[in-house]
Backbone bond lengths (Angstrom), bond angles and torsions (degrees), N, CA, C in turn:
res aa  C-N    CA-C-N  psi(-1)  N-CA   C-N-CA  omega(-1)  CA-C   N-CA-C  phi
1 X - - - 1.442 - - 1.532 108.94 -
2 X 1.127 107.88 133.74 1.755 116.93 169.72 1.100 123.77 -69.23
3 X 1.235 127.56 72.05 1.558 132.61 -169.50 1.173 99.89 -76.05
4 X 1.441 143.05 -71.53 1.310 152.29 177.62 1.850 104.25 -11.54
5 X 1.575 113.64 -59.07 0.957 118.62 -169.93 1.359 126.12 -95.72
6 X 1.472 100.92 -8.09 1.812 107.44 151.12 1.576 99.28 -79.18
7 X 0.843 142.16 -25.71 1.824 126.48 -158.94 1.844 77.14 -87.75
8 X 1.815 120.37 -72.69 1.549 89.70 -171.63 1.388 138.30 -49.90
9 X 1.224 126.06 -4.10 1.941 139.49 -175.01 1.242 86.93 -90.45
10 X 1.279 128.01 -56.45 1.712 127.62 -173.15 1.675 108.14 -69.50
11 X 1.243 134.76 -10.22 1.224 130.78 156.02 1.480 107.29 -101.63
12 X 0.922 144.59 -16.28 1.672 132.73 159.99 1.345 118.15 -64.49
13 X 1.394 106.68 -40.56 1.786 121.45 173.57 1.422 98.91 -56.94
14 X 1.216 123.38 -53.28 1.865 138.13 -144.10 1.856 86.63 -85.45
15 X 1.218 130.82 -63.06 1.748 127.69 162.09 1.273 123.78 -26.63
16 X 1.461 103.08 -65.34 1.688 113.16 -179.91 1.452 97.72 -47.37
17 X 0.904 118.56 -73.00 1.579 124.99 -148.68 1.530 113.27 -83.80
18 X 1.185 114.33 -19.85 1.914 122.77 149.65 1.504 119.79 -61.29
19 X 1.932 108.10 -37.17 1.350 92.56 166.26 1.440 121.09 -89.53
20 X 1.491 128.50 -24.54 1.163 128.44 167.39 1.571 107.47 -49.73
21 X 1.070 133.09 -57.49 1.815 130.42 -148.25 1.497 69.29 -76.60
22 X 1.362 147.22 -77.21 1.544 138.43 -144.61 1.606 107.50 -42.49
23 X 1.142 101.37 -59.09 1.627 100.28 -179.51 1.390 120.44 -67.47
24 X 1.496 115.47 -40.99 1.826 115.96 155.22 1.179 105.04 8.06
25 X 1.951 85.93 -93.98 0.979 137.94 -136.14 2.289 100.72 -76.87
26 X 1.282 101.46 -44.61 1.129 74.14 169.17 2.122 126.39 -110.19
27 X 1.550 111.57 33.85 1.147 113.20 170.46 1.703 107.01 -115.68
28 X 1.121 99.85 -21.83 1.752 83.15 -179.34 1.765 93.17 -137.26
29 X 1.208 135.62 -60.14 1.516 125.49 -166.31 1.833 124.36 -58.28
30 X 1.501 93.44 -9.31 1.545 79.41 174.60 1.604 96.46 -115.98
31 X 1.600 144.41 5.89 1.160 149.46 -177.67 1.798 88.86 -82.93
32 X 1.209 108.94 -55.85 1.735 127.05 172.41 1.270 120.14 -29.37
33 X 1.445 87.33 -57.67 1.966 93.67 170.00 1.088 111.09 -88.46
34 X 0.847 144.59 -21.47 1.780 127.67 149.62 1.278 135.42 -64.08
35 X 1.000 123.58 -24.21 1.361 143.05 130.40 1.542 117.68 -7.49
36 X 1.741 74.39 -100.57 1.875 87.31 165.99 1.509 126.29 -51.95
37 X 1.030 128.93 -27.48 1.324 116.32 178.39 1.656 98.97 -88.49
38 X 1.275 136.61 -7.61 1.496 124.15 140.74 1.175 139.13 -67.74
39 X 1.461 108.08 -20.29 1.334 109.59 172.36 1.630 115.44 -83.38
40 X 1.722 94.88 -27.85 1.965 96.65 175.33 1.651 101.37 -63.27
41 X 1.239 127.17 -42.91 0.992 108.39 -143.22 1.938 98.89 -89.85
42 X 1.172 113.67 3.21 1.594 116.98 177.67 1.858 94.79 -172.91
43 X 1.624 86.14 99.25 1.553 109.05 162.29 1.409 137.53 -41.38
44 X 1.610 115.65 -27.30 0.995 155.99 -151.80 1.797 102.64 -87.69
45 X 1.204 107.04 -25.51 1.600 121.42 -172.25 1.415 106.78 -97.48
46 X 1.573 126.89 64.14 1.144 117.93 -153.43 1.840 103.91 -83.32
47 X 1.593 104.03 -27.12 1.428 108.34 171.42 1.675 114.30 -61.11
48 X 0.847 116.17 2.22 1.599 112.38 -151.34 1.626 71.65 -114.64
49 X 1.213 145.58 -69.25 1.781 145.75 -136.57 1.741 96.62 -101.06
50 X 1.655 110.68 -8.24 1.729 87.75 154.27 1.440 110.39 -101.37
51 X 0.952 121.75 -32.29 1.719 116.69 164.98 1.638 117.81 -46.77
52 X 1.384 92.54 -35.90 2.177 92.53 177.17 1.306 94.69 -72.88
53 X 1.597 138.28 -26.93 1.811 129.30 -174.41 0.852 92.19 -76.79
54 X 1.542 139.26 -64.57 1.669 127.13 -157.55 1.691 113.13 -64.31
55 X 1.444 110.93 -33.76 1.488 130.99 -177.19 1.969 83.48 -43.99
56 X 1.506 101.70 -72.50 1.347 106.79 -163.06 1.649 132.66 -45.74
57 X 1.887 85.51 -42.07 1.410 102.13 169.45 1.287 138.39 -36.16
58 X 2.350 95.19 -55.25 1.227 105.35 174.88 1.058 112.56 -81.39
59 X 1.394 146.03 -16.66 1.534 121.32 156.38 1.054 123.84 -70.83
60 X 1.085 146.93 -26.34 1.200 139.72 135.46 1.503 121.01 -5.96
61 X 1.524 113.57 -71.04 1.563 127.80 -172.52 1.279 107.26 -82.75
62 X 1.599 108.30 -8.91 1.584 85.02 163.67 1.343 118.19 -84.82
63 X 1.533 106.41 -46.11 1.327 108.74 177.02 1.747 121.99 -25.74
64 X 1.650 105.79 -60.17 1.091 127.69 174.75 1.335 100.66 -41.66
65 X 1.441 113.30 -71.86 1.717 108.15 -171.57 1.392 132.56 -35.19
66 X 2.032 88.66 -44.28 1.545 90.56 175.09 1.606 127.36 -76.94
67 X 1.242 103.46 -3.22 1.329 112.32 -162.05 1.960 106.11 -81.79
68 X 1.943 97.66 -40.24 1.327 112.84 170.10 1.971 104.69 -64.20
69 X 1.465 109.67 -53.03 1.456 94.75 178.09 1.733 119.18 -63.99
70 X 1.213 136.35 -13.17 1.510 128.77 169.44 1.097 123.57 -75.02
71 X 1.736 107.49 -30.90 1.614 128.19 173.04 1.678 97.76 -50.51
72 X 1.228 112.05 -67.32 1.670 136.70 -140.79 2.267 83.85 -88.92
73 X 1.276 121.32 -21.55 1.392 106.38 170.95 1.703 115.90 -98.08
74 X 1.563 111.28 -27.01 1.813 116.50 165.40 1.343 123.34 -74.96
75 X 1.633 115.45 -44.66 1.559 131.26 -168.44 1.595 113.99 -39.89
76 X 1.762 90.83 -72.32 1.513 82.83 -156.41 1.432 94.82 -87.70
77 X 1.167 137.67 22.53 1.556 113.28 167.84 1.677 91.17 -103.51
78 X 1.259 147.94 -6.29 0.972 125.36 171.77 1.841 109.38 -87.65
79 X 1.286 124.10 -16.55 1.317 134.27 -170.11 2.049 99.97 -97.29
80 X 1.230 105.60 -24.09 1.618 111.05 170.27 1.483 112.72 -91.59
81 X 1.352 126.76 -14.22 1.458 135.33 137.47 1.220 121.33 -19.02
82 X 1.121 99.27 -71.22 1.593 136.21 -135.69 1.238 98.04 -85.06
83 X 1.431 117.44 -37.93 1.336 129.85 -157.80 1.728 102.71 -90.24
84 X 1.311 90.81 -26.23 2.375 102.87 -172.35 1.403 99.56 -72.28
85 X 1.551 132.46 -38.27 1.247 141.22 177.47 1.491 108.03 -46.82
86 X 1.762 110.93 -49.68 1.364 98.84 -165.52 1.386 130.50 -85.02
C-alpha cells in the first residue's frame, strides 16, 4: 500500500482547505456576522444586513470552491495510486 502518497494527498487536502477556511473566514464570514448583528440590533440599516448576506454567501462559496478544488487536487492521485499497485 502507498502510504507515503496517501499521507502527501492527505496533506494537500488538509493545506487547501486550512488556507481556504482562513481567508473565508476572515474576509467575508466574520465581516458577515458583524454585519448581521448590526442589522439585528437597528433594522433601519438595510444596506448594512444585505452586505452581511452576500458577506456570508461568499464565504460560503468559497469554502465550497475550495473544498471542490482539494477534492479534484488529493482524489485522483490518491485513486491513480491505488490503481498502479494493482
Amino acid at each position: 500500500m502507498a502510504v507515503g502518497s496517501f499521507i502527501k494527498n492527505t496533506l494537500v487536502y488538509v493545506i487547501v482547505m486550512g488556507v481556504v477556511i482562513f481567508f473565508s473566514v476572515q474576509l467575508f464570514l466574520f465581516t458577515g456576522l458583524v454585519g448581521l448583528i448590526q442589522y439585528a440590533g437597528n433594522t433601519s440599516l438595510l444596506e448594512t444586513g444585505t452586505q452581511a448576506i452576500f458577506d456570508i454567501f461568499a464565504g460560503l462559496l468559497l469554502i465550497f470552491v475550495g473544498l471542490g478544488v482539494a477534492i479534484n487536487l488529493s482524489l485522483p492521485s490518491i485513486v491513480s495510486d491505488q490503481l498502479i499497485e494493482f
